[in-house]
Biopython code that builds the backbone (N, CA, C, O; Angstrom):
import numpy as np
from Bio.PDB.StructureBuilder import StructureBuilder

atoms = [
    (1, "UNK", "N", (7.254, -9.083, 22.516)),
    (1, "UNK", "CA", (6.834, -9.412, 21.165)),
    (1, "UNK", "C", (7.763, -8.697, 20.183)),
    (1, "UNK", "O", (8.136, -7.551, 20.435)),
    (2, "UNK", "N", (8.142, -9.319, 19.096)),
    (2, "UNK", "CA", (9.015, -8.762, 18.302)),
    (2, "UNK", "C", (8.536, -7.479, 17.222)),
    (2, "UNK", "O", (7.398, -7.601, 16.768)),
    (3, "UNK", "N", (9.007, -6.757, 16.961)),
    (3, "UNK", "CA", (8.474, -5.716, 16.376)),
    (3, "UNK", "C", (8.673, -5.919, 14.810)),
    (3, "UNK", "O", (9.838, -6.179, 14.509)),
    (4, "UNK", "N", (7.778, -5.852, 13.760)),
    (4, "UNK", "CA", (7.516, -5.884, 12.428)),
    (4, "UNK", "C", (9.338, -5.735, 11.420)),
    (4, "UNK", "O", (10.166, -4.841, 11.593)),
    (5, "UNK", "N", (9.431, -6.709, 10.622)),
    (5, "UNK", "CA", (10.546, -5.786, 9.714)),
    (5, "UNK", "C", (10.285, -4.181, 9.487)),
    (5, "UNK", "O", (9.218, -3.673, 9.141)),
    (6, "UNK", "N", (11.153, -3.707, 9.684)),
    (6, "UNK", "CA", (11.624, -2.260, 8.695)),
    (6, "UNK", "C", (10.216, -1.469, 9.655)),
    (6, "UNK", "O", (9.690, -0.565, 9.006)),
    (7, "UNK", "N", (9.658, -1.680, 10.903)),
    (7, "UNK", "CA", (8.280, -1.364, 11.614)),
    (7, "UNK", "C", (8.773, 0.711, 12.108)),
    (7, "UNK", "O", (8.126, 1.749, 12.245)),
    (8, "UNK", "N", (9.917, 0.396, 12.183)),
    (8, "UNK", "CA", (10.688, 1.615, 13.088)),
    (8, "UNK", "C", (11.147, 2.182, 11.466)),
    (8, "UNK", "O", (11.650, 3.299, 11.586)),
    (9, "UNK", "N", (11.122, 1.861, 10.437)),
    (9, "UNK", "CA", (11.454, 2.875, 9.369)),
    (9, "UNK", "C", (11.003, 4.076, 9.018)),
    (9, "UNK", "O", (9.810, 4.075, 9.321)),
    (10, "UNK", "N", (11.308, 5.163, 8.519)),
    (10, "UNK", "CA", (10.468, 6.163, 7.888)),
    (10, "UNK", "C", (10.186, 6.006, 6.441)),
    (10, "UNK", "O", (11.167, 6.217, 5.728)),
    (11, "UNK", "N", (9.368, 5.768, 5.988)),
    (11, "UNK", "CA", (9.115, 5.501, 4.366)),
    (11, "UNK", "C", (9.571, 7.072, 3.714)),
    (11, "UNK", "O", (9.909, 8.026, 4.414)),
    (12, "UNK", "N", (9.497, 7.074, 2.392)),
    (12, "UNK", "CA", (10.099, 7.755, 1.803)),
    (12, "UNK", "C", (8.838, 7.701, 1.320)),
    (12, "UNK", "O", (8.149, 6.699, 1.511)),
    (13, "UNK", "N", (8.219, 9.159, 0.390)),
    (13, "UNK", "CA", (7.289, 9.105, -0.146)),
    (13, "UNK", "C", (7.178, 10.618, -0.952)),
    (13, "UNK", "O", (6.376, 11.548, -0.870)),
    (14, "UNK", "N", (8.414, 10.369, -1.779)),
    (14, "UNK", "CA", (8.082, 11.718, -2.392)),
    (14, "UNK", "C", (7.479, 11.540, -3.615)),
    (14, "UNK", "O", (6.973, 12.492, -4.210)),
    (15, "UNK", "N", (7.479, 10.265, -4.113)),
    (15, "UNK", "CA", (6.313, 10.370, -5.331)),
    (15, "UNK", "C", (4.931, 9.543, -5.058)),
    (15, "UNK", "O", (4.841, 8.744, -4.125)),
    (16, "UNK", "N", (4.254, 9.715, -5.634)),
    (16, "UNK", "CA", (2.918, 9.263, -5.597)),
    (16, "UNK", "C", (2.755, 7.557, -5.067)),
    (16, "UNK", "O", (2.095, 6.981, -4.202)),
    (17, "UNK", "N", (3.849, 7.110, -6.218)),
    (17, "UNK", "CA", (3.530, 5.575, -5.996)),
    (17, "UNK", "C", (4.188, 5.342, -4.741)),
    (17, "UNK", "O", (3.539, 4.428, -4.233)),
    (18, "UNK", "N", (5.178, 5.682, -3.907)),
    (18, "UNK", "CA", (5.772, 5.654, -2.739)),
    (18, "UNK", "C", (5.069, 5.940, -1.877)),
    (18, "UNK", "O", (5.198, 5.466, -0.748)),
    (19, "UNK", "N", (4.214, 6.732, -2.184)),
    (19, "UNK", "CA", (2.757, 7.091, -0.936)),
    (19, "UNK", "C", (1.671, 5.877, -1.191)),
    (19, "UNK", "O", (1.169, 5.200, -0.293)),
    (20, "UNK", "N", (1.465, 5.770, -2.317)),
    (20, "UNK", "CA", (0.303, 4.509, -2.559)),
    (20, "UNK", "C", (1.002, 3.334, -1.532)),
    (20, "UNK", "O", (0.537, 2.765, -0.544)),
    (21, "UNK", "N", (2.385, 3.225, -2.240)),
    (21, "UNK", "CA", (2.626, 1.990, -1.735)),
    (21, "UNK", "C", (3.042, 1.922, 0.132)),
    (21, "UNK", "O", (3.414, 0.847, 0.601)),
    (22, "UNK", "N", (2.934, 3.024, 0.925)),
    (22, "UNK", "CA", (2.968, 3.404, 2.166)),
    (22, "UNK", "C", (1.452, 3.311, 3.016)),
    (22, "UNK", "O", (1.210, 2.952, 4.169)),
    (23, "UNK", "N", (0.612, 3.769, 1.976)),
    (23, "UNK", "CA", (-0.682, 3.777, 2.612)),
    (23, "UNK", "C", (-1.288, 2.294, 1.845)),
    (23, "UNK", "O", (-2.518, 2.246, 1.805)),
    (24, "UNK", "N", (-0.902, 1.668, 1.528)),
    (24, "UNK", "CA", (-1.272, 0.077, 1.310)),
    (24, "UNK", "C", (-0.732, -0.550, 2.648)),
    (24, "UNK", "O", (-1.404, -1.095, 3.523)),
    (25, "UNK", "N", (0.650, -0.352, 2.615)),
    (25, "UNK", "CA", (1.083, -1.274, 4.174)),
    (25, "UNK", "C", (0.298, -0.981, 5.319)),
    (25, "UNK", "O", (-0.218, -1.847, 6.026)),
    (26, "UNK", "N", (0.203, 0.348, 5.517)),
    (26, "UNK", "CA", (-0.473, 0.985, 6.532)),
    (26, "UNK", "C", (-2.257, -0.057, 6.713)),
    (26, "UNK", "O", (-2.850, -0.646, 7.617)),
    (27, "UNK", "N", (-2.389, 0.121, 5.840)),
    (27, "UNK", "CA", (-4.155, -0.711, 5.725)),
    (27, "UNK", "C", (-3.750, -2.223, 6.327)),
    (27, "UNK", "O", (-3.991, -2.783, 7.396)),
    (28, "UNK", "N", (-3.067, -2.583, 5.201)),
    (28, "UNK", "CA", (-2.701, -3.545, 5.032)),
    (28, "UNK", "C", (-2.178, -3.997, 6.574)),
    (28, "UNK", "O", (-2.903, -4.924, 6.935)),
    (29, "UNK", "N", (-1.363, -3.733, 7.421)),
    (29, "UNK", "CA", (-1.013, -3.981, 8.728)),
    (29, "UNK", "C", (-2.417, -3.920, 10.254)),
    (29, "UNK", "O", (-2.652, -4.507, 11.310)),
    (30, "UNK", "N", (-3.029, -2.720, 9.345)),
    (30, "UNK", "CA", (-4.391, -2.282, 10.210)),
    (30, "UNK", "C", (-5.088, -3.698, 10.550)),
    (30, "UNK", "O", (-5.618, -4.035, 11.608)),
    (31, "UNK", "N", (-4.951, -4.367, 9.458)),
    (31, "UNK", "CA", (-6.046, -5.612, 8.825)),
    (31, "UNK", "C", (-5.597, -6.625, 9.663)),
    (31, "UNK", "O", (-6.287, -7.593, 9.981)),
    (32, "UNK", "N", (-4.196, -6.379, 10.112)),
    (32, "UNK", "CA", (-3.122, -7.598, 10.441)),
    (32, "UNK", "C", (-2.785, -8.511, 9.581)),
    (32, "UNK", "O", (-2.432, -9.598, 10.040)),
    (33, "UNK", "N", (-2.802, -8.326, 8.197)),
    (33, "UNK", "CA", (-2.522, -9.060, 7.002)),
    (33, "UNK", "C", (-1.058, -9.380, 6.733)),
    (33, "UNK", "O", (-0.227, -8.474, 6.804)),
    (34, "UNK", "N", (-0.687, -10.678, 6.416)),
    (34, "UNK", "CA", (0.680, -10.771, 5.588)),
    (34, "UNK", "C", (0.385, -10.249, 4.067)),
    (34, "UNK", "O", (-0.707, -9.989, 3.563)),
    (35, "UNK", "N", (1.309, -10.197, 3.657)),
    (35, "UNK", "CA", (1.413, -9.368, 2.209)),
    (35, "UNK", "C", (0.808, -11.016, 1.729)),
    (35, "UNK", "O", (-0.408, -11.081, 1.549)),
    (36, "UNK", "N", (1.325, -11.829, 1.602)),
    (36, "UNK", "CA", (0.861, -13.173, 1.148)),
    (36, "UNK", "C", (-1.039, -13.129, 1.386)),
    (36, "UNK", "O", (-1.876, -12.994, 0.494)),
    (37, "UNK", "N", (-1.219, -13.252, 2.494)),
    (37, "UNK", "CA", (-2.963, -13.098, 2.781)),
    (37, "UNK", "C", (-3.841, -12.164, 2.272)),
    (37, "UNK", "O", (-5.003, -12.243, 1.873)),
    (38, "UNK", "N", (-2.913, -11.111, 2.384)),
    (38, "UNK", "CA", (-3.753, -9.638, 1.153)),
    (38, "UNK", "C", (-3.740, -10.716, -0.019)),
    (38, "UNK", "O", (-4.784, -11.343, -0.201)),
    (39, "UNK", "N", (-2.842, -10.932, -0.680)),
    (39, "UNK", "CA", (-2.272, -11.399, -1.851)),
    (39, "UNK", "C", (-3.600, -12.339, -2.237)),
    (39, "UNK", "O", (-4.370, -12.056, -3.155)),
    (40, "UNK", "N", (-3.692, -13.178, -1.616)),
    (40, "UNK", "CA", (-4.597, -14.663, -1.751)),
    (40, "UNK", "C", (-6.289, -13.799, -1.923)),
    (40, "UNK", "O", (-7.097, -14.219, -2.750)),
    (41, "UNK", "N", (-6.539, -12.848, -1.213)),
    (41, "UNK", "CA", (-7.734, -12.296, -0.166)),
    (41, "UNK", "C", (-8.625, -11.158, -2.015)),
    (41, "UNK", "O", (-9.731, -10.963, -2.518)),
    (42, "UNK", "N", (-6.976, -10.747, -2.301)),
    (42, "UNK", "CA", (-7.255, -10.039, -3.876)),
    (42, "UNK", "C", (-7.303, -11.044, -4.770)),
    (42, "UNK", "O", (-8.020, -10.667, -5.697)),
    (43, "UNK", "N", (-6.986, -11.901, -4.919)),
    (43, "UNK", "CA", (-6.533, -12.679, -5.737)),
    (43, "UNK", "C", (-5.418, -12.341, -6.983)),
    (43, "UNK", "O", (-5.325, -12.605, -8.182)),
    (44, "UNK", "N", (-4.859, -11.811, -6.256)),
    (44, "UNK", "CA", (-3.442, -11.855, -7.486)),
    (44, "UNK", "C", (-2.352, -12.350, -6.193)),
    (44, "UNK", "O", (-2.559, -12.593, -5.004)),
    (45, "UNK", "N", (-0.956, -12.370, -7.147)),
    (45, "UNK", "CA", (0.365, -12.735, -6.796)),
    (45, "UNK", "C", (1.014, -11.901, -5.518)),
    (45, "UNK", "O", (1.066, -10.672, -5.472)),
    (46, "UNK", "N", (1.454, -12.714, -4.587)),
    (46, "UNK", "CA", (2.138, -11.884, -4.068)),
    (46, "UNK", "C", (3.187, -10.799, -4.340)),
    (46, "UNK", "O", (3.484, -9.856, -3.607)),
    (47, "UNK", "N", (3.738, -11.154, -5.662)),
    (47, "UNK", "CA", (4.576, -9.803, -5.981)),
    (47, "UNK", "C", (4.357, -8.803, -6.592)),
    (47, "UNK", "O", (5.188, -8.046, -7.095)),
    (48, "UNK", "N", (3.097, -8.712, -6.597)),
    (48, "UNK", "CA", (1.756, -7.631, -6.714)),
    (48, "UNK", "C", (1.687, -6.352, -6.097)),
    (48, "UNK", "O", (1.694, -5.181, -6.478)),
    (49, "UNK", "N", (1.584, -7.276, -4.469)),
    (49, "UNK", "CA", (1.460, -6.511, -3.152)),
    (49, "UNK", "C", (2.976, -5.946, -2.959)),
    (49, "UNK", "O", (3.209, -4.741, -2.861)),
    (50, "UNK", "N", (3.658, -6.632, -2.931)),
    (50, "UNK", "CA", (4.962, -6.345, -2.657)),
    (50, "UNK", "C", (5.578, -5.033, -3.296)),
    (50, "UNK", "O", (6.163, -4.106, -2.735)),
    (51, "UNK", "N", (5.249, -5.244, -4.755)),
    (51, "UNK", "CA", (5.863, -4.498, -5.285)),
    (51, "UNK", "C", (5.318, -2.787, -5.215)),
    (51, "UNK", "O", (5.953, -1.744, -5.058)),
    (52, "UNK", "N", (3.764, -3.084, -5.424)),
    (52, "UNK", "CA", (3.196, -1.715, -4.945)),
    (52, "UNK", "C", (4.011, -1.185, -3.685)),
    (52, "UNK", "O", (4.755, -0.212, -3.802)),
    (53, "UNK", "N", (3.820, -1.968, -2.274)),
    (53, "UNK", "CA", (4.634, -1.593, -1.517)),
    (53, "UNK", "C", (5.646, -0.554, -1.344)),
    (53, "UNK", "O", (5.541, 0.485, -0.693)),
    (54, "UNK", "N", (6.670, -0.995, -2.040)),
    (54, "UNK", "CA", (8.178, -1.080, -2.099)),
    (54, "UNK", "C", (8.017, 0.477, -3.438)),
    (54, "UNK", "O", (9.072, 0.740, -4.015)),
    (55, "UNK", "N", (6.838, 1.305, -3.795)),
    (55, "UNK", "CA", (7.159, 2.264, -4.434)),
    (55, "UNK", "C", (6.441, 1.681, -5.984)),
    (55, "UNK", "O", (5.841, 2.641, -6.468)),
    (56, "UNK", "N", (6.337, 0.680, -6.723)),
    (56, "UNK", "CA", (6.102, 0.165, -7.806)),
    (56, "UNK", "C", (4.797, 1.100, -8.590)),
    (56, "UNK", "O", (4.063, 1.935, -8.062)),
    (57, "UNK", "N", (4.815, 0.685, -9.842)),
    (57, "UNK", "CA", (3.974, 1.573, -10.601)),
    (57, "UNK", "C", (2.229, 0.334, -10.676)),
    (57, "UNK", "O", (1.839, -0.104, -11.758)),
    (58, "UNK", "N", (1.694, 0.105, -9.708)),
    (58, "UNK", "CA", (0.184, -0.667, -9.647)),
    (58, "UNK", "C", (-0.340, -0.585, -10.620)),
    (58, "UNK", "O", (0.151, 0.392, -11.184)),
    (59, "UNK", "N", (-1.565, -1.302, -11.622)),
    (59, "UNK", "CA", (-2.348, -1.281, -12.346)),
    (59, "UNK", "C", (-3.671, -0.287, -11.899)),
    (59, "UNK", "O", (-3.903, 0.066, -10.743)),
    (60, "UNK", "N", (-4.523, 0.093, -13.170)),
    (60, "UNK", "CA", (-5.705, 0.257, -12.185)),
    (60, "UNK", "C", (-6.364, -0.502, -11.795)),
    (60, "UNK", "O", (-7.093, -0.025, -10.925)),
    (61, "UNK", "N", (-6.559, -1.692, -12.004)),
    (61, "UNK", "CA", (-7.282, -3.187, -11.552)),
    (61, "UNK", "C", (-7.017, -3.133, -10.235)),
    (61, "UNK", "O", (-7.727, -3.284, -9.241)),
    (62, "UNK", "N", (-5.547, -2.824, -10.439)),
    (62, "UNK", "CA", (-4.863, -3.872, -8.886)),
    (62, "UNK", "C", (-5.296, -2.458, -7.868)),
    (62, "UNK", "O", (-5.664, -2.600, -6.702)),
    (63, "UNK", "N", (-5.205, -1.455, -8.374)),
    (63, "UNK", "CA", (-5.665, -0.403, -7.348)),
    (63, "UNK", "C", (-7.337, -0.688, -6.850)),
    (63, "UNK", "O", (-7.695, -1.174, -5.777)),
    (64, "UNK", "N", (-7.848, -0.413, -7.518)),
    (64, "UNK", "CA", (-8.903, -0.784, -7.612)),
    (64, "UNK", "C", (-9.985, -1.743, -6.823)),
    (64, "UNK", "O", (-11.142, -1.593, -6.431)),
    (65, "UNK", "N", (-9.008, -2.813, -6.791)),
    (65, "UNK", "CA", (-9.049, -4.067, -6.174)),
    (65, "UNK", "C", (-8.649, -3.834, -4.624)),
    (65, "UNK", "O", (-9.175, -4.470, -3.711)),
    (66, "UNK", "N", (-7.763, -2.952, -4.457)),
    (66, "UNK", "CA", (-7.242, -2.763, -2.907)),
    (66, "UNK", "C", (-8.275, -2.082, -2.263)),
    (66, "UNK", "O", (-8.773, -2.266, -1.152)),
    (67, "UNK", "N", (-8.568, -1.098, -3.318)),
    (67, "UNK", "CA", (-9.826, 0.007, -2.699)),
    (67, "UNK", "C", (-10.969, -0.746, -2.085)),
    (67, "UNK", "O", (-11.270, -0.758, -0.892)),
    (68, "UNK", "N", (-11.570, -1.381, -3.086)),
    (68, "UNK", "CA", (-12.507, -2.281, -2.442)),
    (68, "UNK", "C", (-12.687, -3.245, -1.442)),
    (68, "UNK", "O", (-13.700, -3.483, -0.785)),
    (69, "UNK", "N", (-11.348, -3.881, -1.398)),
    (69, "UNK", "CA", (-11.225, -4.807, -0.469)),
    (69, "UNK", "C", (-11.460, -4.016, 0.615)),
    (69, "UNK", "O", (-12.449, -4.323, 1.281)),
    (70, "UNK", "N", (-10.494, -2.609, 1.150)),
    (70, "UNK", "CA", (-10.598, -2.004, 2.143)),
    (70, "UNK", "C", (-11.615, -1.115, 2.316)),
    (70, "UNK", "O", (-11.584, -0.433, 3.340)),
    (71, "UNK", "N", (-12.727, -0.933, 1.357)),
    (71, "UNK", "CA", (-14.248, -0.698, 1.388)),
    (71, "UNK", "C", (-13.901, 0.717, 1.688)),
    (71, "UNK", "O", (-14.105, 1.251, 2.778)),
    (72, "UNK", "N", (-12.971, 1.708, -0.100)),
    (72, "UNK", "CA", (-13.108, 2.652, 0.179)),
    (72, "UNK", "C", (-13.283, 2.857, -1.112)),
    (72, "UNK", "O", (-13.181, 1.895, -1.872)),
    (73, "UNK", "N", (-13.584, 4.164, -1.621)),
    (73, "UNK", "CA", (-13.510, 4.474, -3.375)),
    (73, "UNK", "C", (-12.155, 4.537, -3.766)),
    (73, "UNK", "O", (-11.328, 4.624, -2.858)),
    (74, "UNK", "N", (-11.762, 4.509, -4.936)),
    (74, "UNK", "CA", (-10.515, 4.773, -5.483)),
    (74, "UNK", "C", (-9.762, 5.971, -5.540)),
    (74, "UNK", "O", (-8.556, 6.213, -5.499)),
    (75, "UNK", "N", (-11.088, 6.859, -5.676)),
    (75, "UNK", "CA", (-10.671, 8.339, -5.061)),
    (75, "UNK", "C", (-9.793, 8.180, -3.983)),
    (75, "UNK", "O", (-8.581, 8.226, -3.771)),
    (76, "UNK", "N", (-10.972, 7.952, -3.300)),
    (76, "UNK", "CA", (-10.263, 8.266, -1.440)),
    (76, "UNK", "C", (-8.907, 7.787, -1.488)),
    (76, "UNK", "O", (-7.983, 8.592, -1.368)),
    (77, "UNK", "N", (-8.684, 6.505, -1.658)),
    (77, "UNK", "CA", (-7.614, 5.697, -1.398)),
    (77, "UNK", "C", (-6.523, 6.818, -2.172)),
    (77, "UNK", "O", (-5.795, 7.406, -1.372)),
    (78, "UNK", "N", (-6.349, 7.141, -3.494)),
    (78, "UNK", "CA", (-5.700, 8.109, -4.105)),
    (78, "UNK", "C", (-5.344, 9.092, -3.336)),
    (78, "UNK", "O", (-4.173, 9.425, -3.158)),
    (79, "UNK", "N", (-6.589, 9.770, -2.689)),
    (79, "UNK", "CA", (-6.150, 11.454, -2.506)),
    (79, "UNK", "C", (-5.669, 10.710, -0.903)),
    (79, "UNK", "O", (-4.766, 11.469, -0.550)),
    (80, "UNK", "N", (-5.794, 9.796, 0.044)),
    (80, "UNK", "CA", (-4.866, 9.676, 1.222)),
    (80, "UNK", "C", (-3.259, 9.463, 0.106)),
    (80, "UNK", "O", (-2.439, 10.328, -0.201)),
    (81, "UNK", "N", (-3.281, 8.550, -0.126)),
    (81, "UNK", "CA", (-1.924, 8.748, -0.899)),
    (81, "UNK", "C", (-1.376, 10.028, -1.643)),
    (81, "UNK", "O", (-0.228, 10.258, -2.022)),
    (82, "UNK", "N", (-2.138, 10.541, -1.712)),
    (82, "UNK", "CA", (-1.429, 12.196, -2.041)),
    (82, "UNK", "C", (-1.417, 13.180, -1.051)),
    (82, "UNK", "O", (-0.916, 14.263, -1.353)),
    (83, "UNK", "N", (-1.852, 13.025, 0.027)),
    (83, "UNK", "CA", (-1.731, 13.527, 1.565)),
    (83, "UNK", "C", (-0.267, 13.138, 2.143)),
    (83, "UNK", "O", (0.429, 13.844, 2.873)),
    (84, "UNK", "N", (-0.013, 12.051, 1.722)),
    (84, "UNK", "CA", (1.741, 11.692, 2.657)),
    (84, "UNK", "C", (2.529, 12.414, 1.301)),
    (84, "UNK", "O", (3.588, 12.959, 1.610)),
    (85, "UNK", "N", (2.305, 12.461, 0.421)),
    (85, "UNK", "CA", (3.357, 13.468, -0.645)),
    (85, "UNK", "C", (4.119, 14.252, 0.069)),
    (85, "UNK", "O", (3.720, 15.266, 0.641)),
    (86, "UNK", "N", (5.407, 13.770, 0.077)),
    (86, "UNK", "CA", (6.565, 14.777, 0.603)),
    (86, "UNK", "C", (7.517, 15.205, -0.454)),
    (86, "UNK", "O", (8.419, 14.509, -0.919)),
    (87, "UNK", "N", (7.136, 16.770, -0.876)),
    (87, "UNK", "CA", (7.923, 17.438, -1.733)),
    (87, "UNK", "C", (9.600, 16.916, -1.779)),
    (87, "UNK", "O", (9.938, 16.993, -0.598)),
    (88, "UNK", "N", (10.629, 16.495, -2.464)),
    (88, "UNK", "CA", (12.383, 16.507, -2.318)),
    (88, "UNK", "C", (12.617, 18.211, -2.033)),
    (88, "UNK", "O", (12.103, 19.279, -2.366)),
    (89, "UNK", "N", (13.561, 17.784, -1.329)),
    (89, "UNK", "CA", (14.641, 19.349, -0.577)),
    (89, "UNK", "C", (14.993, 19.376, -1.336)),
    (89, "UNK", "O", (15.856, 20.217, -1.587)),
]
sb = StructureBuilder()
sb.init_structure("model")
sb.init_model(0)
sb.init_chain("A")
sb.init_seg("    ")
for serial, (resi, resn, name, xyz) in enumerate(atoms, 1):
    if name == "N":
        sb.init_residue(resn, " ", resi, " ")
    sb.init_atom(name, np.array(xyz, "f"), 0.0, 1.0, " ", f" {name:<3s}", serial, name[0])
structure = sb.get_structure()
């Protein structure tokens, strides 16, 4: 079976939104979701998902919206994303 794009990468996550957008894929893959099916499932755009992803600055809606879907508080979802925070050397 072929293994995920970019599956063997190390994300980068020294700022906040780089962790949000790390622990979104992470769920997001858990689920077995395409970024498109999250996309449809929230009801916004796929370049929504994407962009959170990829480091982007999210709304609080759109956060918000992830939290719930994945039936956690906004807290939580936050402070795991501030758990992968990796200080720059």
């Amino acid at each position: 079976m072929p293994k995920a794009i970019g599956a063997d990468k190390k994300r980068e996550t020294r700022t906040l939104a780089q962790a949000i957008g790390a622990e979104l894929t992470e769920l997001r893959r858990s689920k077995k979701l395409s970024q498109q099916k999250l996309a449809d499932r929230l009801g916004y755009d796929v370049s929504h998902v994407r962009q959170t992803e990829m480091g982007g600055n999210p709304t609080l809606e759109f956060l918000t919206a992830i939290a719930a879907f994945f039936s956690l508080n906004l807290s939580e979802f936050i402070h795991r994303a501030e758990r992968r925070v990796t200080p720059a050397r």
